[in-house]
N, C-alpha and C positions, 0 to 999 in steps of 0.2 A: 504493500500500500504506500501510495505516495503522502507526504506529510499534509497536505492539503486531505486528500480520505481519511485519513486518521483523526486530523483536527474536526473533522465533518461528523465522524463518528462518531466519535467522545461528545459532542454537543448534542446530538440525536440521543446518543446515553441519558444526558444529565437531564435534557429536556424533560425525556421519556420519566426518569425522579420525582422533577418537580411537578410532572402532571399525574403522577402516582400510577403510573404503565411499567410497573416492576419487574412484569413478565417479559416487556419487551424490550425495556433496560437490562436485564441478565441474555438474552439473546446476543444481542449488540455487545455484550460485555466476551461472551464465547467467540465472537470473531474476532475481537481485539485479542485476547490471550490467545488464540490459534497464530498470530501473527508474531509474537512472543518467543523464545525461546524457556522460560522459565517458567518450571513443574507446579513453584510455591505458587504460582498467580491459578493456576487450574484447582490446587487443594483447599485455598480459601473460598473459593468464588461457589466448589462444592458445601462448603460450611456453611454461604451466606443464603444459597441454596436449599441446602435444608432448612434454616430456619426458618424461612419466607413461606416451603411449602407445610410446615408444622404450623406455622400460625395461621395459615389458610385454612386446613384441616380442622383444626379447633375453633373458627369463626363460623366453618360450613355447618360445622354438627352443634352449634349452639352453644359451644361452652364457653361458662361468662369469663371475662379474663379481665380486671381491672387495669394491667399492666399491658392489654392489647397496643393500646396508642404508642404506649416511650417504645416498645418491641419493632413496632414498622418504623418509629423515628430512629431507632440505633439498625435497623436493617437498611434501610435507604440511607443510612448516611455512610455505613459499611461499604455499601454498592458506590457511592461517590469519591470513600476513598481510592477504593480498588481500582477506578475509573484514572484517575489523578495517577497513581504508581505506575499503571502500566502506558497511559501516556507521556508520562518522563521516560521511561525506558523503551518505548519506541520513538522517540523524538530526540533521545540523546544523542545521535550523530550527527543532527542537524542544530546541533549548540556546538561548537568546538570549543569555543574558549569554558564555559560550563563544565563539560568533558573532561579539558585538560586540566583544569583547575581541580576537579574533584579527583582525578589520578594524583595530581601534587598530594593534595592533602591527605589524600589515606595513605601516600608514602610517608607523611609525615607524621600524623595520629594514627595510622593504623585503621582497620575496617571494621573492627568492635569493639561497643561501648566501652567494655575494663581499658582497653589500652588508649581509649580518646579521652578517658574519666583520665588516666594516668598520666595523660601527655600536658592535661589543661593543669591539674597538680605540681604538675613539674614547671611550667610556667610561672606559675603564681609562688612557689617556694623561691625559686631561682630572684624574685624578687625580692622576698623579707628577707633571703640571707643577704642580698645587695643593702637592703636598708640597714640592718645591723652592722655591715662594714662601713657602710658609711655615714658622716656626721651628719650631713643632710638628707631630709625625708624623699625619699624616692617615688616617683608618681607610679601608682599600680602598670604596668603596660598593656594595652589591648592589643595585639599584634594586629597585622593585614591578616597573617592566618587566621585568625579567631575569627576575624570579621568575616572571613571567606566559610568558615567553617558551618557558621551561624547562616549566613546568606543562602549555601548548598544544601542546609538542613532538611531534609522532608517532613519526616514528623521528629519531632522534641523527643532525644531522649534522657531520660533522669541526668546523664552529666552535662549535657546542653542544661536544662532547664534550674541546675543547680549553679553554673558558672555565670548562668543570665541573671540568674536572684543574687549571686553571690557579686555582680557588677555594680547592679543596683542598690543594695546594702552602704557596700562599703566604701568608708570618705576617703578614703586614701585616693579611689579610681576618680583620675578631673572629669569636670562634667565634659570635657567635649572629645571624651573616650568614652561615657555614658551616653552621648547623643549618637557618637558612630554603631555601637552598639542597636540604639535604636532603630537607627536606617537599615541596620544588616537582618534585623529582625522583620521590620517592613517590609525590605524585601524578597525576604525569606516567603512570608507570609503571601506574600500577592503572588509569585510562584508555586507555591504549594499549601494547600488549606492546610491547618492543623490548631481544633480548638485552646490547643496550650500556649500557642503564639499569641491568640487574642488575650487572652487571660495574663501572657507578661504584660505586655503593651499595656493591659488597665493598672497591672501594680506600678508601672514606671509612672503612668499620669496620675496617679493618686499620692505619689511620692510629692508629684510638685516641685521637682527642680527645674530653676530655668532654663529656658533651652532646651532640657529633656524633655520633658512635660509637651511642650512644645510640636515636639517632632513625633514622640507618641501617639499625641492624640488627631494630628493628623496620619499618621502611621493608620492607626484604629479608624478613623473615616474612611481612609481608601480603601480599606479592606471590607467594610460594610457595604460599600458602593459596589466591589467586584464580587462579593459573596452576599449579595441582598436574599436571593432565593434558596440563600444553604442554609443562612443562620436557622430557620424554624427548626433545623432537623436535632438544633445542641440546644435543650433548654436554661443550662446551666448559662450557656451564651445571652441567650435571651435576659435571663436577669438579670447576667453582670452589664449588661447594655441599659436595662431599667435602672439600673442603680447608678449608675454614671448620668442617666437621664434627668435626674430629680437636681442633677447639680448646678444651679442658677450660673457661675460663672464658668462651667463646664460647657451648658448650651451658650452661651453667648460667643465663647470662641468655636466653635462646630459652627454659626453661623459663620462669622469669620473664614473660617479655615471654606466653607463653601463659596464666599463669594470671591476668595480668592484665586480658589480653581476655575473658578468660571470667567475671571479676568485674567488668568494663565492662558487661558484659549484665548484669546485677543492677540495674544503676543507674535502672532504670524503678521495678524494684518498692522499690528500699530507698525513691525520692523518692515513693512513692506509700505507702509505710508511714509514713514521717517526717510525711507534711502529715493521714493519716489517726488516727495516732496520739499525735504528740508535739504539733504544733501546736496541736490543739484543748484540749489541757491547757494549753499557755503560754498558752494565751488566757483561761483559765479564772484560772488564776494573776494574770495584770495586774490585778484589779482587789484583788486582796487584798493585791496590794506597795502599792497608792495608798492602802489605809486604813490598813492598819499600820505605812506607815513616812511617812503623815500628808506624802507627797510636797510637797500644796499650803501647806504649812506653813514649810517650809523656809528658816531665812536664814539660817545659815551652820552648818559643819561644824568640827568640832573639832578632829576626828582624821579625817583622809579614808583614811588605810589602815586603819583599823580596819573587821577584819569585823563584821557585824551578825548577831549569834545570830537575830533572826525570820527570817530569809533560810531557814535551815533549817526554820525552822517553818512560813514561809510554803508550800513544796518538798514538806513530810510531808502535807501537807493535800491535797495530789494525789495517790490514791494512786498507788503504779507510775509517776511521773514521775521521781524521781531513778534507777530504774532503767532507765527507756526511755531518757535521756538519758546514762546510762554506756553502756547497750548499743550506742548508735549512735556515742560518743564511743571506742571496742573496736574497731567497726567501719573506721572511720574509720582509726585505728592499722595495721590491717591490708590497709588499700589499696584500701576502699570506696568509691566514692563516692557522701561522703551529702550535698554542694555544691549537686549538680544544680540542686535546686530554689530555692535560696539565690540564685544567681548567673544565673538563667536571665533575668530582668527585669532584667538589667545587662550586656544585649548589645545594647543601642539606642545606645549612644555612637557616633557618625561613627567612629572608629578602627576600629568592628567593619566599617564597611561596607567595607574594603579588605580583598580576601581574605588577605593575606599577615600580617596582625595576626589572623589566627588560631593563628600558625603559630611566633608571633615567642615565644625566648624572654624570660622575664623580665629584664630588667636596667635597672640605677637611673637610668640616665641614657639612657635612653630618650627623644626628641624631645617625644613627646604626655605625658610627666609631668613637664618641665619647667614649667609653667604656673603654680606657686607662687609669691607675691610671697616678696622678700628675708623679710621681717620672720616668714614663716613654716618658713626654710630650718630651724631646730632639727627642728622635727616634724615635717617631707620628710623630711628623713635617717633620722630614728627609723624614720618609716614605712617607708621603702624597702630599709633595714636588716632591719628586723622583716619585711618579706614576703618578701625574699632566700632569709632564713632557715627561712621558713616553709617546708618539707617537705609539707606535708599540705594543702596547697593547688596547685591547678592550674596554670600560667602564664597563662590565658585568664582562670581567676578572679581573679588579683592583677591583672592588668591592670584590670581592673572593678573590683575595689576602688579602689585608686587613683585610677581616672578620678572611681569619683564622691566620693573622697573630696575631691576636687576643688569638686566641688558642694557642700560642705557648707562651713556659716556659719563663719569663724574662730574665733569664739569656746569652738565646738562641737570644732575637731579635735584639741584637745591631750587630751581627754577619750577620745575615742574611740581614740587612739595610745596612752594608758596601757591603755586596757581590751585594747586587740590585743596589746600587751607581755604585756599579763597572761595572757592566753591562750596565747600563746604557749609563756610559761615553765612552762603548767600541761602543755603537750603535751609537753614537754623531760623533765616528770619522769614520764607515762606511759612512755615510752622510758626504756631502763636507758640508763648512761651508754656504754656500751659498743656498745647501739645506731649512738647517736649518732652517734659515728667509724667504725664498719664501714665500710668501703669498698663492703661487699655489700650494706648495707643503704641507703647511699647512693646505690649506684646503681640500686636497686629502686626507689628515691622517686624518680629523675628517669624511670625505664619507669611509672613510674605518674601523674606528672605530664605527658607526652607524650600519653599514651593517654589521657587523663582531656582533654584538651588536643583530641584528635581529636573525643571523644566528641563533645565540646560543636557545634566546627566541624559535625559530622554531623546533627546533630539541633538547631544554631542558627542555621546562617547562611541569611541571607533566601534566598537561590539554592540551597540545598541538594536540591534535587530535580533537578537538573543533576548531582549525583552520584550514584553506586551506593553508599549506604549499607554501610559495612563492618560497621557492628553488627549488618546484620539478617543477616547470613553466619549458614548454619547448622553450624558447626565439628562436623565427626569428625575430630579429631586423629587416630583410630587407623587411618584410613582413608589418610592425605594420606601422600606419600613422602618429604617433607622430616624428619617428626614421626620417623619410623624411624633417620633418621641424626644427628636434634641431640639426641632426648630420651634420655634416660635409661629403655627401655621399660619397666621392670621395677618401678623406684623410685620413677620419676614418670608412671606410667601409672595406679599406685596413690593417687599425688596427684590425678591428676586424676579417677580415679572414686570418693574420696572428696569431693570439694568438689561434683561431681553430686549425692552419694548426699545433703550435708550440704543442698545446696539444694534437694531435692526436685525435682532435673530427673530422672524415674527412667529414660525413657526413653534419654537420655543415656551415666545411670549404669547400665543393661544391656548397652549398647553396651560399654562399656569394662572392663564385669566379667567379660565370654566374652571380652573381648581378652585379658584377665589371664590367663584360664584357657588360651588356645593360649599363652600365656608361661612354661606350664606354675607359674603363680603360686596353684595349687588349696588352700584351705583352708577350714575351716568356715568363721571369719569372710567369707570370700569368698561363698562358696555362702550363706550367711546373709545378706546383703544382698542376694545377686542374688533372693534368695526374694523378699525384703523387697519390692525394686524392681518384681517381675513381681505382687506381689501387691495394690501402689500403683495399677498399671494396670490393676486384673485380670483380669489372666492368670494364672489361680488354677490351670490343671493346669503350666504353666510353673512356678508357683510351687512347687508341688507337687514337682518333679521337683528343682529348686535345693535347696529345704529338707530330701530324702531324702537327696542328698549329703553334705548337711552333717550329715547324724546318723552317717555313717560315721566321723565324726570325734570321735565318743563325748565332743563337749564342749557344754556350754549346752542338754544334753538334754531338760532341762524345757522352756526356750524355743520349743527346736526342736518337741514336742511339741506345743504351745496353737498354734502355728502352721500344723502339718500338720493339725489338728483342725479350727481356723478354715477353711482351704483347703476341705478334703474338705464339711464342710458348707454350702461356696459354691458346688462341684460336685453336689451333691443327693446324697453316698454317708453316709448316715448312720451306715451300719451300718461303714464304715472308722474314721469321726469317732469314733465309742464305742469302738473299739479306742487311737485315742490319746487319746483325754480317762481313757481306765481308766487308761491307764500313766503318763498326768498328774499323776491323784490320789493314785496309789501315794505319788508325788514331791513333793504338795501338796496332800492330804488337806482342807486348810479353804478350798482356795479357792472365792469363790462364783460367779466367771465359768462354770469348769469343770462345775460342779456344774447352774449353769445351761443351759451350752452340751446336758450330757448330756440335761437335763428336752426341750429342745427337738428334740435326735434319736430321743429317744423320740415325743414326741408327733409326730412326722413318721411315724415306721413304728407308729407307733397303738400303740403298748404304754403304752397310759395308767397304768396301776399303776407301772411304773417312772418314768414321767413325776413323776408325783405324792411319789413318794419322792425323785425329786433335787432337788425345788423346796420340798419337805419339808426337805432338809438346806440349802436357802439359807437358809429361814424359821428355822432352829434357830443360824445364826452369823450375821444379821441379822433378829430377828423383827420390825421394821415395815417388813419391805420386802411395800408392797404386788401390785409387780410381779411377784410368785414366785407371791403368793396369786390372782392373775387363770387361771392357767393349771392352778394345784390346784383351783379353783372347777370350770372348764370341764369338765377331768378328768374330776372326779367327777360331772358331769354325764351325759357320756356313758358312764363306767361306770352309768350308774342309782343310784350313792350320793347321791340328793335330799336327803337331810338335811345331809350334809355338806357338799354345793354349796351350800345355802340357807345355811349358819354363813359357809363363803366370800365370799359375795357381799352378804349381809348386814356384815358387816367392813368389806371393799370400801367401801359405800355410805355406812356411820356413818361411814368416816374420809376420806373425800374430798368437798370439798367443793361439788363440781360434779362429779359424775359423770358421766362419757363415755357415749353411744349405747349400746357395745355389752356395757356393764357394767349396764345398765339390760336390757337387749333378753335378757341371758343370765340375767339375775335373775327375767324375764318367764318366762322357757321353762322353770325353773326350776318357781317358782310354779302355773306349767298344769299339767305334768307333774304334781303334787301334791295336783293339783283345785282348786286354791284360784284361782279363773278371776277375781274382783273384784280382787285382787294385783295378778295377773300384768296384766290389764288396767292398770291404774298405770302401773306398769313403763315398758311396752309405749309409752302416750300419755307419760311420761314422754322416751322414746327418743325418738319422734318430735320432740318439742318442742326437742330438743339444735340449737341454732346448727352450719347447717352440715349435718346430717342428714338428707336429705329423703327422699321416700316411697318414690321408687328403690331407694335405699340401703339403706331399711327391709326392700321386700319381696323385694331380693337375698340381704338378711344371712338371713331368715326361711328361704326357700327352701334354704339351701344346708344349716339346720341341721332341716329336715325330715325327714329319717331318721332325728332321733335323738329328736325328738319322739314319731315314730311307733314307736319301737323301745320308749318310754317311758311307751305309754298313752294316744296323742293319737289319735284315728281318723283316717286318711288321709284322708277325705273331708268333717273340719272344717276342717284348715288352710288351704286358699283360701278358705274363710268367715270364718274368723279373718280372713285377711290384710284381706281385701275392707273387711269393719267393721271394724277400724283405720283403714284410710285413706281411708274413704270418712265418716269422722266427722266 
C-alpha cells in the first residue's frame, strides 16, 4: 500500500470508531496488520476481538451489565490505539529523519524500559556528583537526547512518565529546560495519542511556572483540537478537562491562546502584503536617502542624535508609505505577525539544524551566543538585554538575530544595538504604560511568542514534512467540545466571528454567526453581517433571508434597504428590487447608486420610459456622468425616440475619446433607422475597427438588436445584407 492508502485507511478506521461501526473498524484494522510484518499487532487485535464479541453476546441475551458503557469506551479506544501503532510502523520509512533518530536513540538508551529507566539515572547522577564537585550550583541538564526521546515516545512508559514528573518537581531544572521539555511533550502528543501525555501537560499548567504554564497549556489546546473526537472514549480525560474548565484565569488565556492561532493563519497573507506593498516602496525610497543626505559624502557627524527633518520629507515622497508602515507597525502591537518574512532567510544557522533550538526559549546566556570576544561584552549585554525585553519579537527570531549578529563586522555592531534600543523604546511608547506591566498583557506576549515560535518551526525547519502541519488545521471552534467548556460562548464566540467577519474569512464568519444565533445572541447587527457574509459568497437568497431579519429590528433601515435591493437584483426579481430601492429613496432621495440600480430594473422588465427617467435623475445630480447617458441613448432607441438617441450618442462620442464597439455599433443603428445609411455605415466600420472587436462579436451584437431595427423601419430582409457587406468588406 502506498502511504497515501494507508493514511486513507486508518481515517476510514477511526471514522468507522467515532461512528460506533466496530465491526467495520476491526475489518479495516485486518488489512492494515496483513500489510505488517509483526505477529504482536495480529494477537492483540484477537484480544480486542474477543472482547467486543463477548460484550455483544451478553447485550444480545439481555444480560444487564452496568459496566457495558466504560467496556465499548476502553474497547474502541483499544481499537484506536492499535490503529495509531500500526500506522507509525507502516509509515516509518516514509519519516527518515524520525527513523534515524529513533535508531540513535535506542543505540543510546537501549530498547527497554530497565535500561532507558537506567540511562535517564545515569544522566541525572552524573549531575549531582558535578554539583558536589563543584562550588557553584549546576543547572539540572535536559539533553537534545531526552528531548528527542520524549518527542519519539509512543505511549509513556513508567520511566518517561517518572523523568517528566521528576523535571517538573525539581528547582534545580531552569524553567526554559522545563519549557523544552514541554514542546517535546507536545509534540510527542500531536504525533501519537496517549492519555498520560494529557494528564503531564495539566500537572505542568497547574504548576504555574512562567513560560511553562505557558507553553503547556497551549500544548493541551492543540491537542484537544487534533483529538476532539477521541477525548469521549478517556473519561478520566474528560474530567481532568472539566477541572481545568472551572479555572476563570485558565479560560481567559485558552481564549487567548485561540485567537492567537487564528491570527497565526494571517501570517501568509500579512508576509505577502508586507513584501507586495511596503517593500517595493522602501526600495523606491533608498535611493532618494543616498542623494539627499549626500550619504557618499560623509566624514563626520556632529550631533548623531539629532533627527534629520528630510527623513520626513524623504517618507512624504512615497505616497501611503508612512501609513502602510504605521498600519503594519498596529498590526504588529496587536499580535500579528509581520516577522515572517524578515526572519525567514535566518534559519540557515547550524543551531536551527537541531530540532530542539526550535523550541528553546530565549535566554542570554545561552551556549550558541556566547561566541563574543571580551572587548565586545558592552554590546552583548545591551543586545541580549534589548531582545529579553523585546515583546514583539518571536524566541526563534531573537535567536536569529543574535546568531547573525554574530556575523557582522565589529565595527558595524554598536550601530546596529543603538538603532535596536531605538526601536525598541519606540515600541514601549506604542504601548500605554500600563500595558506594559499587565500581567494579562504579559502573558499574551509570551502565547504569542510561543505560537509565532511554532509557526516558524512548521513552515521552516528543513524536515518539516515529517510533521502534520498544525496551521493548515481547518479550526471550527464552535464545532470542537473542548471550545464549549473553556470559552466564554456568548462573549467570545462574538470575538471570534468578529475577527472572521474583520478578515474577510466569510465562510468562517457564517459558521459562527448561526452559532451566535442558537446562543440565542439575535440582533440586527448580527443578522446584518450574516447578510453581509452570505452575500461575500453569494449566496444572495441566504442573504436575502439574514438581511429581512435584520429589518425587524427597525435599525440601519436604509442600509438594510440598498442591501435587500442589491440581493433581489442578483436573484433576477426586479420587480421586489423596485419595491426596496422606492423605500430607499423615500430615505435618500439624491442618491445616485439607487436611482441607478432602479434605471436598470426597469430596463430589465422593459419599461424603458421609467428606465430613462431614473438615469435622467442621475444625469441631473451628476451631469457628466456618461454612464447614465449610455443607457438613456439605448432607451430611446428602442422606444423609436431617434432624435433623442442621436443627441445621446452623439455626446457619448464628442466626449470620449476612444469610443467603445458598442457605442459606435448603437450610434450605427441609430443613424439606419433614420435613413441616413453613409453615417451609420461609419459607425458600423468604425465598431469593427475597435481593438478586440471582431466580426463574431459584430454580427452577435447586430442580431440580437434586430427587432428593434425592424420595429424601427429597417426591412427584415436587408439586415443579413447589411451584416454580410460589413464584414465581408
Amino acid at each position: 500500500m502506498t502511504r497515501k492508502e494507508i493514511e486513507n485507511k486508518c481515517n476510514e478506521l477511526t471514522r468507522d470508531v467515532f461512528d460506533g461501526r466496530l465491526f467495520f473498524a476491526l475489518e479495516n484494522m485486518k488489512e492494515l496488520i496483513r500489510q505488517s510484518t509483526r505477529s504482536e499487532y495480529f494477537y492483540e487485535l484477537e484480544s480486542i476481538e474477543e472482547n467486543y464479541k463477548n460484550l455483544l453476546r451478553y447485550a444480545y441475551e439481555g444480560v444487564a451489565d452496568p459496566q457495558r458503557n466504560e467496556i465499548l469506551l476502553s474497547i474502541s479506544a483499544s481499537i484506536l490505539n492499535l490503529a495509531d501503532e500500526l500506522k507509525n510502523h507502516l509509515l516509518e520509512d516514509t519519516y527518515p529523519v524520525k527513523r534515524q533518530t529513533r535508531i540513535r536513540l535506542e543505540g543510546e538508551f537501549g530498547t527497554d524500559s530497565s535500561a532507558i529507566s537506567a540511562k535517564i539515572d545515569e544522566i541525572f547522577f552524573s549531575h549531582e556528583v558535578s554539583e558536589l564537585l563543584d562550588s557553584e550550583k549546576v543547572p539540572t541538564p535536559v539533553s537534545d537526547s531526552i528531548f528527542k526521546l520524549i518527542w519519539l515516545s509512543r505511549e509513556l512508559t513508567d520511566s518517561h512518565i517518572k523523568l517528566i514528573k521528576y523535571i517538573n518537581q525539581d528547582k534545580d531544572v531552569e524553567w526554559h529546560e522545563k519549557c523544552l521539555i514541554v514542546s517535546a511533550l507536545t509534540l510527542s502528543l500531536l504525533n501519537f495519542f496517549d492519555p498520560q501525555k494529557l494528564q503531564l501537560l495539566s500537572e505542568f499548567i497547574l504548576k504555574r511556572d512562567q513560560q511553562v504554564y505557558h507553553r503547556a497549556l497551549t500544548g493541551l489546546i492543540l491537542a484537544l483540537i487534533r483529538y476532539d473526537d477521541r477525548i469521549p472514549y478517556y473519561p478520566h480525560i474528560i474530567k481532568l478537562i472539566d477541572d481545568l474548565s472551572k479555572d476563570d484565569e485558565i479560560r481567559k488565556d485558552v481564549e487567548a491562546i485561540i485567537l492567537q492561532l487564528l491570527m497565526a493563519g494571517e501570517t501568509e497573507r500579512i508576509t505577502k502584503e508586507f513584501q507586495e506593498e511596503v517593500m517595493p516602496d522602501m526600495q523606491k525610497m533608498m535611493p532618494k536617502i543616498g542623494d539627499k543626505l549626500q550619504l557618499d559624502e560623509v566624514v563626520e557627524e556632529d550631533d548623531p542624535e539629532e533627527e534629520n527633518p528630510v527623513w520626513k520629507e524623504i517618507i512624504d515622497e512615497v505616497p501611503g508609505l508612512f501609513e502602510k508602515i504605521e498600519k503594519f507597525s498596529k498590526m504588529q502591537m496587536e499580535g500579528a505577525d509581520v516577522f515572517m518574512s524578515t526572519f525567514a532567510m535566518l534559519k540557515r544557522f547550524d543551531f536551527f539544524n537541531t530540532l530542539n533550538n526550535w523550541f528553546v526559549p530565549f535566554y542570554h546566556n545561552h551556549p550558541a551566543l556566547q561566541a563574543a570576544g571580551q572587548e565586545d561584552e558592552d554590546i552583548r549585554h545591551r543586545l541580549m538585554e534589548g531582545l529579553e525585553k523585546a515583546f514583539y519579537i518571536c524566541n526563534s527570531d531573537k535567536y536569529s538575530f543574535a546568531l547573525n549578529f554574530q556575523a557582522i563586522p565589529p565595527q558595524q555592531r554598536s550601530m546596529i544595538v543603538t538603532h535596536f534600543e531605538a526601536e525598541l523604546e519606540q515600541m514601549k511608547e506604542m504601548a500605554s504604560e500600563e500595558e506594559i506591566v499587565d500581567p494579562a498583557m504579559i502573558s499574551n506576549a509570551i502565547f504569542t511568542q510561543y505560537i509565532q515560535d511554532l509557526y516558524r518551526f512548521y513552515k521552516l525547519y528543513p524536515s518539516k514534512a515529517e510533521f502534520d502541519d498544525i496551521f493548515q488545521w481547518k479550526l471550527k471552534f464552535n464545532q470542537l467540545e473542548f471550545y464549549r467548556k473553556f470559552a466564554d460562548e456568548k462573549t467570545f464566540t462574538e470575538q471570534l466571528a468578529a475577527f472572521y467577519f474583520s478578515k474577510d474569512h466569510w465562510k468562517e464568519a457564517i459558521a459562527m454567526y448561526r452559532f451566535m444565533e442558537t446562543l440565542g445572541l439575535s440582533s440586527s447587527q448580527l443578522y446584518q453581517k450574516l447578510g453581509y457574509a452570505w452575500q461575500k459568497t453569494g449566496h444572495w437568497q441566504e442573504a436575502m433571508e439574514a438581511y429581512q431579519k435584520a429589518e425587524l429590528f427597525d435599525t440601519d433601515r436604509l442600509w438594510i434597504l440598498k442591501k435587500l435591493a442589491w440581493c433581489s437584483i442578483k436573484l433576477n426579481d426586479f420587480s421586489q428590487a423596485l419595491e426596496y430601492i422606492d423605500q430607499a429613496l423615500k430615505l435618500q432621495p439624491e442618491d445616485l447608486n439607487l436611482h441607478s440600480q432602479a434605471g436598470k430594473c426597469h430596463l430589465n422588465l422593459k419599461a424603458y420610459e421609467e428606465a430613462i427617467k431614473n438615469y435622467n435623475q442621475v444625469r441631473f445630480f451628476s451631469p457628466g456622468n456618461l454612464k447614465a447617458l449610455r443607457p438613456i441613448g439605448y432607451s430611446h432607441f428602442i422606444l423609436g425616440n431617434m432624435e433623442q438617441a442621436a443627441e445621446a450618442y452623439h455626446e457619448i462620442l464628442e466626449s470620449t475619446k476612444e469610443p467603445g464597439p458598442y457605442d459606435l455599433m448603437n450610434a450605427g443603428h441609430v443613424a439606419l433607422c433614420q435613413g441616413e445609411r453613409e453615417k451609420a455605415l461609419s459607425f458600423y466600420r468604425s465598431a469593427l475597427a475597435t481593438t478586440g472587436f471582431d466580426k463574431k462579436l459584430f454580427v452577435e451584437a447586430f442580431r440580437e438588436d434586430s427587432p428593434y431595427l425592424e420595429q424601427h423601419g429597417v426591412k427584415p430582409e436587408e439586415i443579413p445584407l447589411i451584416i454580410d457587406y460589413l464584414i465581408l468588406e
